[in-house]
N, C-alpha and C positions, 0 to 999 in steps of 0.2 A: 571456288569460294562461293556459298550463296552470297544471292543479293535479296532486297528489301523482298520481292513480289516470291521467293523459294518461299522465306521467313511467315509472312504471313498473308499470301495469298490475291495477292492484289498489289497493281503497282501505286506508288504516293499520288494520293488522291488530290487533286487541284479542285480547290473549293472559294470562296467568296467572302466567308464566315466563319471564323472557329469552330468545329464540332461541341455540340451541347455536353455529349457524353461519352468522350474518349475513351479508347480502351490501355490497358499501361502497353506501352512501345509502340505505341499508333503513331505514323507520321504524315504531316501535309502539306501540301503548298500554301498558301493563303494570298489568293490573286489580287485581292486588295490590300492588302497591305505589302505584297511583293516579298515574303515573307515565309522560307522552310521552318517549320514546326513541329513541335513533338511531345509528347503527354506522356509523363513518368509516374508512378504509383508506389508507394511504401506501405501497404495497408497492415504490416508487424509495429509499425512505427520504430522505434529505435533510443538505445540506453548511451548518453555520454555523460563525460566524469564532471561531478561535480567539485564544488571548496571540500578540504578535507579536515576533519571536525577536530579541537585542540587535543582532544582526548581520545584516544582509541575505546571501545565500548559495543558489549554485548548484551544477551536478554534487555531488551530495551526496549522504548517503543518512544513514540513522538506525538506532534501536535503541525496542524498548521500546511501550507500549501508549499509547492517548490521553491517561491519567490521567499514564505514569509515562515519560515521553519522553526519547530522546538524539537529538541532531543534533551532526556534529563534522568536522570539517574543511571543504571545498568552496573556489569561486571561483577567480577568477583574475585578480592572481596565488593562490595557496593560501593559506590560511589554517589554521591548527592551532587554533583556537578550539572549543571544545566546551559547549553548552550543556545544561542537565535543563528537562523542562517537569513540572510538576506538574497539569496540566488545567486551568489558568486564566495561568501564568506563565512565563515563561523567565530562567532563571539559569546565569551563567557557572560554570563548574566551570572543573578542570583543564587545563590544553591536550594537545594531541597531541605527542606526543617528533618526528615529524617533518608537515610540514603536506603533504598531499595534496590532488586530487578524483578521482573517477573511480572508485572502489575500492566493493569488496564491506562491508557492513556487516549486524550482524546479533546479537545476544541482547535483554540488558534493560536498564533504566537501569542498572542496579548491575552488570551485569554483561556485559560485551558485547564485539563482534571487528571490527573493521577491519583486512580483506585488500587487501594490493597499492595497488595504485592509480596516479597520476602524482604526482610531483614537478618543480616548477619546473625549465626549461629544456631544451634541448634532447633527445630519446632517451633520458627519466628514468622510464620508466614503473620500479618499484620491484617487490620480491620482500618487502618488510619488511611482518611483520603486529604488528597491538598489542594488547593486551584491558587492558578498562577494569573494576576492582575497586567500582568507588560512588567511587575519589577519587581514583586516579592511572592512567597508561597505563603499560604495561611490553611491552616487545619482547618475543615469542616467536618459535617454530620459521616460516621464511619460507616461503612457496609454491616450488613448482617450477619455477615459470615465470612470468616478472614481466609481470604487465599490467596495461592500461587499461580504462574501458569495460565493465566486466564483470559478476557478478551473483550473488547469493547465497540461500540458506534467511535465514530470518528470526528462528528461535525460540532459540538459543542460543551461547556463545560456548566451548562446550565439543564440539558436535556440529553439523559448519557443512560443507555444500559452496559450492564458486564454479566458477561453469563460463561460459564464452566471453569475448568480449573482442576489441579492434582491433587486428588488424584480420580483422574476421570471424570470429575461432578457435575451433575446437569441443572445448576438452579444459577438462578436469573433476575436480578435485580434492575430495578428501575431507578432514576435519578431527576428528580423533577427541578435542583436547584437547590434545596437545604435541607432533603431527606431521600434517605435509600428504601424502596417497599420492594421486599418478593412477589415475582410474576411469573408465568408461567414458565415452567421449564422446559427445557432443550427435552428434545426428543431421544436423544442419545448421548450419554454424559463425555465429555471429552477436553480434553486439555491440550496446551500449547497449540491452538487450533490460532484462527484468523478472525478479523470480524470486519464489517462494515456496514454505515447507516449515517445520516445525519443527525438522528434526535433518536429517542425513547419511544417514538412510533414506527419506524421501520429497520428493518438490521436485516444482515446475514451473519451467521458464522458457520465457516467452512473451514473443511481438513483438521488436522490434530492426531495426536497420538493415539494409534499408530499408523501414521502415514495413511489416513484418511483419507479419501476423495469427497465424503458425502458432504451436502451443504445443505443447511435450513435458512428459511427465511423469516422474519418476524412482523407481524401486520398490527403491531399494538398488544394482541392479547393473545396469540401462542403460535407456537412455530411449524413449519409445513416444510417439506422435502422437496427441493428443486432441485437443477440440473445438478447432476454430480460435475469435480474438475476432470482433468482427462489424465492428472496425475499426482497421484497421492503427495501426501509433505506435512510436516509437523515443525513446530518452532521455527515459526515464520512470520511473516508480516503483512496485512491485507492491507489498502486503501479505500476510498472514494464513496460510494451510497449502495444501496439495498437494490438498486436496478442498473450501477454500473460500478464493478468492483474492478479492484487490480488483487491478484495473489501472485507474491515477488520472493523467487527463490525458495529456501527452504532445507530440511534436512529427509531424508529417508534411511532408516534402520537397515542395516546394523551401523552406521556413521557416513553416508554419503553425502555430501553438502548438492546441492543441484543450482545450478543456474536460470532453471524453466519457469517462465512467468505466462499466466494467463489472466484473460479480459472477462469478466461476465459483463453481460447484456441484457440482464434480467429475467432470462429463458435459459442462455447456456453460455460454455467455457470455451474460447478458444483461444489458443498459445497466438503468444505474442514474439516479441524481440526480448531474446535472454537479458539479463546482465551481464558485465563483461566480469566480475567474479560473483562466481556463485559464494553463497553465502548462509548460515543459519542466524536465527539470534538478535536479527538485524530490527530496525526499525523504520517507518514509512511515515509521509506527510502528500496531499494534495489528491490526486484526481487520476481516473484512466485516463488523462488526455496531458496533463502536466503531472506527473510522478515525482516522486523522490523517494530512496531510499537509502539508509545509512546507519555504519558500524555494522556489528555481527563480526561473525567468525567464519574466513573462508579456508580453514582455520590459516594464520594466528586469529586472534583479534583484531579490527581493521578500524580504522578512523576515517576510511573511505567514505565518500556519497556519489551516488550516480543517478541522474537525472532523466527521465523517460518524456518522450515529444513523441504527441498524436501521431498515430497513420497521414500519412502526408500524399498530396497529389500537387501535380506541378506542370505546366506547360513550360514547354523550355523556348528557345530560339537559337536557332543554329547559326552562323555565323562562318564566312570563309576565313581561313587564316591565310 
């Protein structure tokens, strides 16, 4: 059977001090505090189950952080149902003044924006946007151009773009608080894609139909091509800012659902810790380092949430039994 010095080349090292910068399964003595030690590393970080939401719900999207969560409309037919999660629960709030899916979402629990979107029946895609105060939705100023399918910054309901949509479209509106102005457009027109940004001066949006990889970036006034993902996905859901994104799960043509999530870093994509079901349709709340994701279709339709925690490092202490 190997032992410790086969493994990794050295026997456990007797030292005075913790090491500053451990490597993962590095083991030591520690003479001063009399004390075997040992440094573990998670750098995929890792997805557990969250509260699971009253209503099951797809094409969706949300608002808000892991602790302080919105989910509100989706399905089909639509539903105007709106719930708050508080990091263990999900409770009905208010409903939506009109029921959509497919539409841009984006601030915080108490505060937040649902653009556009589809309404039931026929050639309904909508121009009507709503912001939600902590307890009721109120119509404000409509987009320019009514669509489906489309995608949004993430951090506020006062400083919010949306940009593309079905079928393919590449234009891009900006939201300053009580009016939508056209801004420069996407590079490449695309729908059921991702987005993320805190305000109307910086974004991404990445992937889209068809199982795109490419990603643009937005610096105020037009878009630029950075790291692609390292794997295509459509009808999905992004999180967090324009220099640290999550893209979580997703679907790939001809009907594959995928479980594969990646981190951008502002330069480039690299896979993370799956969800434990894959998912399309779904929708997302908080940060590359506290996630949240929930509902979608893995298929059936899921009222699930699963909850994502940063890459982790740890020193442990060993102990005789």
């Amino acid at each position: 059977m190997a032992n410790y010095k086969d493994i990794h080349g050295s026997h456990i090292e007797t030292v005075s001090s913790d090491p500053s910068n451990p490597i993962n399964g590095q083991v030591w003595y520690n003479s001063t505090s009399q004390v075997l030690k040992g440094f573990t590393s998670n750098p995929a970080g890792s997805w557990a189950s969250g509260g699971d939401m009253n209503t099951a719900r797809q094409i969706v999207a949300g608002a808000g952080t892991q602790t302080a969560g919105l989910v509100y409309g989706g399905n089909v037919p639509n539903t105007a149902l709106n719930e708050s999660y508080n990091g263990s629960a999900w409770t009905e709030e208010a409903d939506l003044n009109t029921a959509r899916r497919a539409y841009a979402g984006s601030g915080t629990s108490t505060a937040a924006l649902l653009a556009a979107g589809h309404t039931d029946g026929p050639g309904s895609d909508t121009a009507v946007v709503e912001s939600w105060n902590g307890s009721s939705w109120t119509e404000v100023g409509d987009v320019n151009s009514a669509r489906r399918g489309h995608f949004g910054t993430r951090g506020s309901n006062t400083s919010a773009l949306i940009f593309g949509g079905i079928p393919n479209v590449a234009s891009n509106e900006s939201w300053n608080g009580s009016s939508w102005t056209e801004v420069g457009d996407l590079n490449a027109g695309r729908s059921q894609a991702a987005g993320a940004g805190a305000d109307n001066t910086s974004a991404l949006c990445f992937a889209g139909s068809p199982a795109l990889q490419t990603n643009e970036e937005w610096n105020g006034s037009s878009w630029t091509e950075v790291g692609d993902l390292n794997t295509g996905r459509e009808n999905f859901t992004g999180a967090g800012t324009a220099t640290a994104a999550l893209a979580i799960s997703g679907g790939t043509p001809p009907g594959a659902v995928i479980a594969n999530v990646e981190s951008y870093n502002g330069s480039a994509w690299t896979e993370v810790a799956d969800v434990s079901a894959a998912r399309n349709g779904n929708a997302s709340a908080g940060t590359t380092t506290a996630g949240l994701t929930m509902g979608g279709a893995t298929p059936p339709i899921t009222n699930t949430s699963e909850e994502f925690t940063t890459p982790t490092e740890t020193t442990v202490t060993f102990t005789a039994s």
